[in-house]
N, C-alpha and C positions, 0 to 999 in steps of 0.2 A: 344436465351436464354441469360439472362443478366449473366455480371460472379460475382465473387466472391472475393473482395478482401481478400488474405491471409498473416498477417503479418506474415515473415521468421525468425528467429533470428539467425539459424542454430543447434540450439538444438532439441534433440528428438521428444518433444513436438510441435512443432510448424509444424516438417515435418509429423510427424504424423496426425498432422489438416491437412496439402494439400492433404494429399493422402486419405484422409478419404471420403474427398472432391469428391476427382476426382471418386473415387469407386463407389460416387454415383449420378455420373450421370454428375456434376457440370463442368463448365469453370471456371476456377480459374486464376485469376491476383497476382502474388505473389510478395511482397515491402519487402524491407529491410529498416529501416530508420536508419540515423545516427543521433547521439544526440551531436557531438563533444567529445566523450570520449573513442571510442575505442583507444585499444591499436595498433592494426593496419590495412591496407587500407583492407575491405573487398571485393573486386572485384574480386579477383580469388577464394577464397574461394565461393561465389556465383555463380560465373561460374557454380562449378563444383557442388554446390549442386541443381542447376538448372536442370543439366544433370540428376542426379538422381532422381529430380518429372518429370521431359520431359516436364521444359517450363523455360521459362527465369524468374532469379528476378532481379526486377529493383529496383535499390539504390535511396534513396530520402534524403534528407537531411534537418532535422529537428532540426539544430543545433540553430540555434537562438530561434526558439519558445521554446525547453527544455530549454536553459538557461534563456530567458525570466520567463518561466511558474515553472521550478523544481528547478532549479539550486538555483534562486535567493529567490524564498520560501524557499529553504531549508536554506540558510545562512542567512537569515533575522530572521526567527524563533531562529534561538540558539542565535544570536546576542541578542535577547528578552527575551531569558530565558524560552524558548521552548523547547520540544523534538519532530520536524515533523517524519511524515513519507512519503518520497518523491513519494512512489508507489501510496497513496490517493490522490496524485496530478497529477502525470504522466499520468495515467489511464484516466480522464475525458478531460485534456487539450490535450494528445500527441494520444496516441494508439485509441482514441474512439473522437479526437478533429481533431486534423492535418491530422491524419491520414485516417478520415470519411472523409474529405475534398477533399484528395486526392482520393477516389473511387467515390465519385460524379463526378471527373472531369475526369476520367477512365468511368466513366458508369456504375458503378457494384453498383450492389443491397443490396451488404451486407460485413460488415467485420470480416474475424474468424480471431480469436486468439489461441492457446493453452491455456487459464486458464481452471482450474480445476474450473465450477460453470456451473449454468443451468438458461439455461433462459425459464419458462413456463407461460402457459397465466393464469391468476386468477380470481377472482370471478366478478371485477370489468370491465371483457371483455378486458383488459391492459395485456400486456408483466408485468412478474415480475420476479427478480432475487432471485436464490437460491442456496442453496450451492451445490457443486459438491456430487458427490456419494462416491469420496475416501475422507475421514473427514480428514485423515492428512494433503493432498495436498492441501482442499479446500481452494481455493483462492477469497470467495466473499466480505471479507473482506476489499481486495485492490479495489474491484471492487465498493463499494458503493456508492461511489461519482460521477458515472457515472450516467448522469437526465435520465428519465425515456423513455422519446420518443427515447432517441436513440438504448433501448433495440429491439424495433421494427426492428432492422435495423445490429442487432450483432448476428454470432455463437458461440457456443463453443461448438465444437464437441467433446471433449474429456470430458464433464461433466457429464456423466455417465459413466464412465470410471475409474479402479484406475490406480496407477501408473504402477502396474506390468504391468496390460491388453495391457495399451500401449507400454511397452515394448516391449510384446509380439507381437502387433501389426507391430513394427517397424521393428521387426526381422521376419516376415512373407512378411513383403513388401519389405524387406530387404535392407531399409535405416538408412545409420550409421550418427551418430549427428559430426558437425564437431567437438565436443566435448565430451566424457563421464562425465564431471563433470556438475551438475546443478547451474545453473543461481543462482547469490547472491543476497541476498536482496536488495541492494543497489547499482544498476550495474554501477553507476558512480565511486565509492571511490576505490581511489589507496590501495594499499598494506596497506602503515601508518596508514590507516584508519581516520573516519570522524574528528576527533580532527587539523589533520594533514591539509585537503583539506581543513577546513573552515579557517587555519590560513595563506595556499600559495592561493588557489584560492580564496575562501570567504573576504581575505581581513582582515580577523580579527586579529586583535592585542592581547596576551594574556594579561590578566590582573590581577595578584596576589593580593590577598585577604582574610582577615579573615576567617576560620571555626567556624561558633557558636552555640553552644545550643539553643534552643527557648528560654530560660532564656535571651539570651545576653551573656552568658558566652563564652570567647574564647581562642578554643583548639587547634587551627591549620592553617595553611597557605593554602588555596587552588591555583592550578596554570594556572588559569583563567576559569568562570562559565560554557563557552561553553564545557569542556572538562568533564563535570559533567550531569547528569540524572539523578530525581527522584526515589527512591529505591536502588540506586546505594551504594553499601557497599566497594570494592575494591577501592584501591590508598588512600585512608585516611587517612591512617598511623594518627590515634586519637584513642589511649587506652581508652580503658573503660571498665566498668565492664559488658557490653555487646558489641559487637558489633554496630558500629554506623553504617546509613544509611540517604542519601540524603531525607532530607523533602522537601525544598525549594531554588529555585535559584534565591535571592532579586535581580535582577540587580539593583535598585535604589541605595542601599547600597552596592553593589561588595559582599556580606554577601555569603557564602552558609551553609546553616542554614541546623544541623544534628541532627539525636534523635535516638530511640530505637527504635526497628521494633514495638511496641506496638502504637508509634504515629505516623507509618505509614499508619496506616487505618484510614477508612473513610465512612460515610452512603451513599455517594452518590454523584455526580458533574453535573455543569451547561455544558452543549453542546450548542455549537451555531454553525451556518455558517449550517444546516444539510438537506440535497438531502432525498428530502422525494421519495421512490419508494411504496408508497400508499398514496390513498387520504388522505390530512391533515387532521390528529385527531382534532378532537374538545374536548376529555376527554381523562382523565387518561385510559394508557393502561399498560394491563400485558404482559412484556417483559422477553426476555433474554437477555444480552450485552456483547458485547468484548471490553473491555478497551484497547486492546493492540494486535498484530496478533496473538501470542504465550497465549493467556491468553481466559483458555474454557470460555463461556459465561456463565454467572449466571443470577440469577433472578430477577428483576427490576421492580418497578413502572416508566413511562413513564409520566410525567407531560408536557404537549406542551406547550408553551408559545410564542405564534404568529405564525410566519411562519414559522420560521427556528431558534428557539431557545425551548431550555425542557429543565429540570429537572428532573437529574434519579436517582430515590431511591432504593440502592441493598438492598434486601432483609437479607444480610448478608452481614456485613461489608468489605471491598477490601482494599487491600495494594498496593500504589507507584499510585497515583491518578495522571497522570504524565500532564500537559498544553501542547497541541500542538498533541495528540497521538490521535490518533480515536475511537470513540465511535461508534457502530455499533450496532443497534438495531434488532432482530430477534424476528419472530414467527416461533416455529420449525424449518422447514428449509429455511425459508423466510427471504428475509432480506425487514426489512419494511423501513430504513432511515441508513443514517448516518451523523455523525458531528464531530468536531472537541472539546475534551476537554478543558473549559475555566479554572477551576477552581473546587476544592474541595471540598464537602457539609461536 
């Protein structure tokens, strides 16, 4: 029987994936990767949560391809006047990229992860990706940009599952996480947070500059554009008779250009760079979309425009139309594609 590679992290979730595993039936190969950012050496920590699935995990280290693939996306993007999200890169390059690489060279047939999402087959006779069965956790989201053949070859055992269940599960199998706190969004960024790493790590220089109206009119000093995000209303200190909120980040001009939440909305935005997990549309489709991980999907026209670029028209205008954040197309609980937002309609 071929095994199963099992990414480790040491949190609930992920031991929960091995032993779910092993319960039924499965030989599991269990990897921990490193990306260069832990805080510290995991090796006795693995030891010992080794001992509690009854098989050894072995450390890989994945440090040069994360900063290759996340690190340098993510500080390139704000340098541009972006807001990435480093998980829609991590995802297809490391966890389901580097780390496929390494089970092929193990022998194992398949890679589970802990996310919260389902992979089932669809009309088209294809693997297709869908949200998990707990809607708060669902994490298909991050997962979109993962191409399609490789779904043939991914689990996620915890995808009908909520969060409790696995709790519950963990505390029946009676494996403790070497942590009770959950994984942060952004498992690279120190304490300071991202403003902080992109100016020690990232290399980036701050660079102070005007705040201005759409008019041109100027109200204020901003303290360099990386440190700023579309929708963004805190740190402004720029009185007005409403509060103001980030529209746009000019880098060409250093400008960060602010209005009323009223011209923060918008009909619609261009996507490009977008992992279609169904066959390319050739017409307008009716969609839902997440602009953002935190933001429920709404209702959309779908315009495709070649291969990996569309035009999506909400149905109802959206606020904080943010460049660089993901765009992520569903049918009910299907995710049909995702991409990256270019710009504003």
């Amino acid at each position: 029987m071929s095994h199963i590679l099992v990414a480790v992290s040491g949190g609930i979730d992920s031991l929960v994936t091995a032993r779910i595993l092993q319960e039924e039936g499965h030989k599991i190969r269990a990897v921990h990767f490193l990306t260069g950012f832990q805080k510290k050496k995991p090796e006795k920590d693995m030891e010992e949560l080794g001992k509690r699935l009854g098989c050894r995990i072995e450390i890989v280290d994945f440090s040069k391809d994360f900063q290759n693939h996340v690190i340098d996306n993510f500080v390139e993007e704000y340098r541009a006047g972006r807001t990435p999200n480093p998980c829609l890169i991590c995802n297809p390059a490391i966890k389901f990229g580097s780390l496929m690489s390494v089970a092929e060279k193990m022998d194992c047939m398949a890679v589970a992860t802990g996310h919260y999402a389902r992979i089932l087959p669809t009309e088209d006779g294809l693997a297709g990706l869908f949200r998990g069965r707990d809607k708060i956790k669902d994490q298909s989201y991050f997962l979109s940009r993962v191409p399609r053949y490789r779904l043939d070859n991914i689990l996620f055992p915890l995808g009908s599952f909520t969060k409790e269940e696995v709790r519950q599960k963990a505390h029946i199998f009676k494996l403790e996480p070497l942590s009770e706190k959950e994984s942060q969004d952004i498992c690279f960024l120190p304490d300071g947070g991202y403003a902080d790493f992109l100016e020690t790590t990232g290399n980036i220089k701050p660079l102070p500059g005007p705040i201005v109206t759409t008019d041109g009119k100027v109200i204020g000093r901003h303290r360099g554009l990386h440190r700023y995000t579309i929708g963004q209303r805190r740190g402004l200190d720029c009185p007005g008779p409403a509060p103001y909120h980030v529209l746009a980040l000019d880098t060409a001009h250093n400008h960060l250009v602010v209005g009323f939440r009223e011209e923060m909305m918008a009909s619609g935005c261009c996507v490009n760079n977008i992992n279609w997990l169904m066959p390319l549309p050739s017409a307008a489709l009716q969609i839902t979309v997440k602009i953002r991980y935190r933001h429920q999907d709404v209702p959309a026209t779908l315009i495709p425009e070649g291969n990996s670029r569309a035009s999506v028209h909400f149905t109802a205008p959206q606020a904080a139309i943010t460049p660089g954040q993901g765009a992520v197309f569903y049918h009910k609980d299907r995710v049909l594609g995702g991409g990256f937002i270019q710009e504003k309609i």
